[in-house]
C-alpha positions, -999 to +999 in steps of 0.1 A: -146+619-862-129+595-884-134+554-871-098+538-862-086+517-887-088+481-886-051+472-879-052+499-854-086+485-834-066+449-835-035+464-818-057+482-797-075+451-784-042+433-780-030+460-758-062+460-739-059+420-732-027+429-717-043+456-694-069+429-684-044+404-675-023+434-653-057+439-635-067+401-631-034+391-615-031+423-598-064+428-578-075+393-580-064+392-542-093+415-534-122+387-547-097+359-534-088+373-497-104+341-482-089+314-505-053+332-501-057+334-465-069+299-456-042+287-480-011+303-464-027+304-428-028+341-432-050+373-417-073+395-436-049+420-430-017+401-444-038+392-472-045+431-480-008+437-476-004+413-509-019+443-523-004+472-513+030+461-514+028+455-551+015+490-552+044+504-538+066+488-558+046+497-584+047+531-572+085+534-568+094+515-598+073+528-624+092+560-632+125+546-625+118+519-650+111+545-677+146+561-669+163+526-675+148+515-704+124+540-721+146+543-747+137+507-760+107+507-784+075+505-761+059+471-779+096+455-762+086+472-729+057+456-726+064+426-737+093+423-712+072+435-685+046+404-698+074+383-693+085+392-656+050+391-642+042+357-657+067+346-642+066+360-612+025+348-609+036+313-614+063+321-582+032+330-564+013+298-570+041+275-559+054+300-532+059+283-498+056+305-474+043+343-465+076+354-470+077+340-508+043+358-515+058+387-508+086+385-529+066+372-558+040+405-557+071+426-554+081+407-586+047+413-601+051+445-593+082+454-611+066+437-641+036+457-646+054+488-638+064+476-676+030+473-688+008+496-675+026+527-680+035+524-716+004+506-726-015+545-727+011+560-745+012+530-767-024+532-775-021+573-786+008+562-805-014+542-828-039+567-838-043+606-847-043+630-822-083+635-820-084+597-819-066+595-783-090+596-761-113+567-775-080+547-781-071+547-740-105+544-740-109+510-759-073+500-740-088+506-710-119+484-717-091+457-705-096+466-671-136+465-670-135+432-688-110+424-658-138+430-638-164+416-657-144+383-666-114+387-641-122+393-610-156+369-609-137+338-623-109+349-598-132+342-573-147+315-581-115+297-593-098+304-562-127+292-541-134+258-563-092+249-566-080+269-545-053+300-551-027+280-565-042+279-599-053+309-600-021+323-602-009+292-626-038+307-649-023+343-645+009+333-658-005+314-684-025+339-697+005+368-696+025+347-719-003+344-740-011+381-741+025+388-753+026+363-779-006+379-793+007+413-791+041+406-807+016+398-838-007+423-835+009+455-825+035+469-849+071+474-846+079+510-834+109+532-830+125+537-799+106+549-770+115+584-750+149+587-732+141+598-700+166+613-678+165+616-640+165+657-651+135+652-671+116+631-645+121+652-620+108+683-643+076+664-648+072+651-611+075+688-597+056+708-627+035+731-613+002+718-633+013+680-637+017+680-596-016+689-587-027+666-616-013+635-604-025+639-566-060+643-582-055+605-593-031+595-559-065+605-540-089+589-562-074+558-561-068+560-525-106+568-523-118+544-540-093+513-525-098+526-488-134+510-494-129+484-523-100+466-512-121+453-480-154+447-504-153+411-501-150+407-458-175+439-461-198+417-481-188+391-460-194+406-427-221+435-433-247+421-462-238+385-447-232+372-479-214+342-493-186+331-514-210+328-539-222+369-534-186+380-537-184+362-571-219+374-579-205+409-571-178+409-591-194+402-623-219+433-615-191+451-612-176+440-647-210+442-664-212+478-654-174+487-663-184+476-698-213+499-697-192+526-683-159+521-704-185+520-738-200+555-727-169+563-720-158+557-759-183+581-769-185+605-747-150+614-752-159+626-785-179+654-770-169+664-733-135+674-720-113+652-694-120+676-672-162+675-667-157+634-672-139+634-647-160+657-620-188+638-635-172+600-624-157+615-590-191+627-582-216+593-593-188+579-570-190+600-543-230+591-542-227+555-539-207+557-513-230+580-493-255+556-505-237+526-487-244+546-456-281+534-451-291+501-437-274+471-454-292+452-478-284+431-507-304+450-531-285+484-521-251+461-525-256+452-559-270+489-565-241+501-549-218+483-572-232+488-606-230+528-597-196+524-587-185+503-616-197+528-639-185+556-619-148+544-616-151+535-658-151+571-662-125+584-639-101+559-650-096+570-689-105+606-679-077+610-660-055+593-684-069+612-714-062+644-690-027+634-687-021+632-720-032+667-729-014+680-704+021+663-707+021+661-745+051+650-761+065+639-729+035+615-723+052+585-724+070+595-688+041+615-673+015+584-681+044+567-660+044+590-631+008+590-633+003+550-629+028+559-603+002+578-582-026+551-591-008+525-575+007+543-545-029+556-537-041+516-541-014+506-520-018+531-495-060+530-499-052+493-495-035+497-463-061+526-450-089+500-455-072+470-433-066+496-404-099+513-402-123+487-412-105+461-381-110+493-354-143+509-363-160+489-391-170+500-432-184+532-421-154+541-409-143+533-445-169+548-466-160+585-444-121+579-454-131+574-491-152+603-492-119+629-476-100+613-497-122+627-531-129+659-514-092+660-513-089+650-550-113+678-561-096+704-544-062+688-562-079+692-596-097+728-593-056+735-585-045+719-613-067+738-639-068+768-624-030+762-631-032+754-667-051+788-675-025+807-661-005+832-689+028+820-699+022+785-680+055+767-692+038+734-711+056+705-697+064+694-737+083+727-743 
């Protein structure tokens, strides 16, 4: 296969600087639960709610956003959507009350229901058609680096200063991103017009349906254990402040791993056996985090599950787009849609059951929740084989 061009890999980074600043501000909570809690007076659990209510909004405002203004060129969505979540990070740090937080994560919210959804469709915009899938690929290497970088200095910022400026560096670095991406990426026509007809057409396809529960129950899977990592590390491997951090940056170190194989091995395996092939490596870790805690198994644990989640992540982009063709810009939509309701309601899962009956309790919930997304996928392609299936681009 032909190597992107350079223009093209420099837009491509842009748009994956932008992915990694989503992610930091995003799911910086889940490294910073202590520092966010002692410095609002707040619970574990109202903590984790900072999450999941900016995956609902997420959730409900991703689509709707698309019907509102996917007509504009998508380089002006995102760079809008850059704006509003700045913003609304630095509304965060000065926020004076629960109440406040609240409000500024919905407002996050909102804002990268701007960025994330275009920024895939964006990215297979830039590039020929057999180029796709390493393009969301190298886009998507935003949210490893989130972890590796991200998620680590999150930590430790938040511990060392406190949340405040963490969320002061957020915003800094969004308006950053934008400037960078308003020189980098090119001007482009107008985006897709999507019409409340057309979204609903996508949302109730019979192949597209099954497809995007197969990513609502990974991403509830996976959050119904990671959102509580950092009281599990806490609380079962008695580890520090220090071994959250530490964690963290295994976890980025191995999404770089994962998101590089990823790269290349999209060049040779379908969307499909990438993404059995991530679900299952994921599956295994957490049956591995069933034996007797140790820190050994922890950082074990989380350099198999960095790499695991690295490969469902662009898969199930990548299988998005092939399904949804021409209307990819609304189904990648839909599809971030389902991410983030399945964080937010992961998220809330993982409060409920790890305060009544501890992380095993959470580790069994994940691993339902993937059973449930495997059966949601062997639908979905059984589906797409079908004679005279009606291609949602037709």
């Amino acid at each position: 296969m032909d190597a992107i061009a350079r223009p093209a890999v420099l837009a491509l980074r842009s748009l994956s600087l932008a992915y990694f600043v989503q992610a930091t501000g995003a799911l910086s909570v889940v490294g910073s639960l202590a520092a966010i809690a002692a410095q609002w007076g707040l619970s574990d659990a109202q903590t984790a709610l900072l999450i999941t209510v900016f995956g609902v909004t997420f959730a409900l405002a991703a689509p709707l956003l698309q019907v509102a203004f996917g007509h504009l060129p998508r380089r002006r969505q995102v760079l809008i959507g850059l704006a509003v979540f700045s913003s609304a990070a630095l509304a965060f740090a000065v926020a004076p009350d629960y109440r406040a937080l609240l409000a500024a994560r919905v407002a996050m919210g909102l804002g990268a229901a701007l960025i994330g959804p275009v920024l895939g469709a964006l990215a297979a915009g830039l590039v020929e058609p057999r180029q796709q899938g390493s393009a969301i690929a190298m886009v998507l290497l935003g949210l490893s680096m989130a972890g590796l970088v991200g998620m680590p200095l999150s930590a430790w910022m938040a511990q060392a200063w406190g949340a405040r400026p963490l969320f002061v560096a957020v915003a800094a670095a969004g308006l950053l991103t934008a400037l960078l991406i308003r020189l980098a990426v090119p001007a482009q026509a107008g985006g897709q017009a999507i019409s409340l007809t057309t979204l609903g057409r996508v949302l109730t396809d019979a192949v597209l349906l099954p497809a995007y529960l197969v990513v609502f129950f990974i991403a509830a899977g996976a959050y119904t254990t990671y959102a509580f990592i950092a009281p599990i590390i806490r609380d079962v491997f008695h580890g520090s402040a220090h071994t959250v951090s530490a964690g963290m940056a295994v976890l980025g170190m191995a999404g770089v791993l994962g998101n590089l194989f990823v790269v290349r091995a999209a060049r040779r395996y379908s969307a499909d056996a990438m993404l059995l092939a991530g679900m299952g490596l994921l599956a295994l870790d957490l049956l591995l985090l069933l034996a007797p805690p140790t820190l050994a198994l922890l950082f074990g644990m989380l350099l198999l599950w960095a790499f695991a989640t690295d490969i469902i992540w662009p898969s199930q982009q990548r299988r998005i787009v092939e399904l949804s063709a021409e209307l990819r810009g609304v189904a990648l939509a839909v599809t971030a849609s389902f991410v983030f309701a399945g964080i937010a309601f992961g998220s809330a899962l993982a409060g409920l059951l790890y305060a009544r009956y501890g992380h095993h309790a959470n580790l069994l919930g994940s691993l339902g929740l993937l059973l449930l997304a495997l059966a949601f996928l062997a639908l979905s392609a059984r589906r797409a084989q079908m004679p005279g299936w009606p291609h949602a681009a037709d």
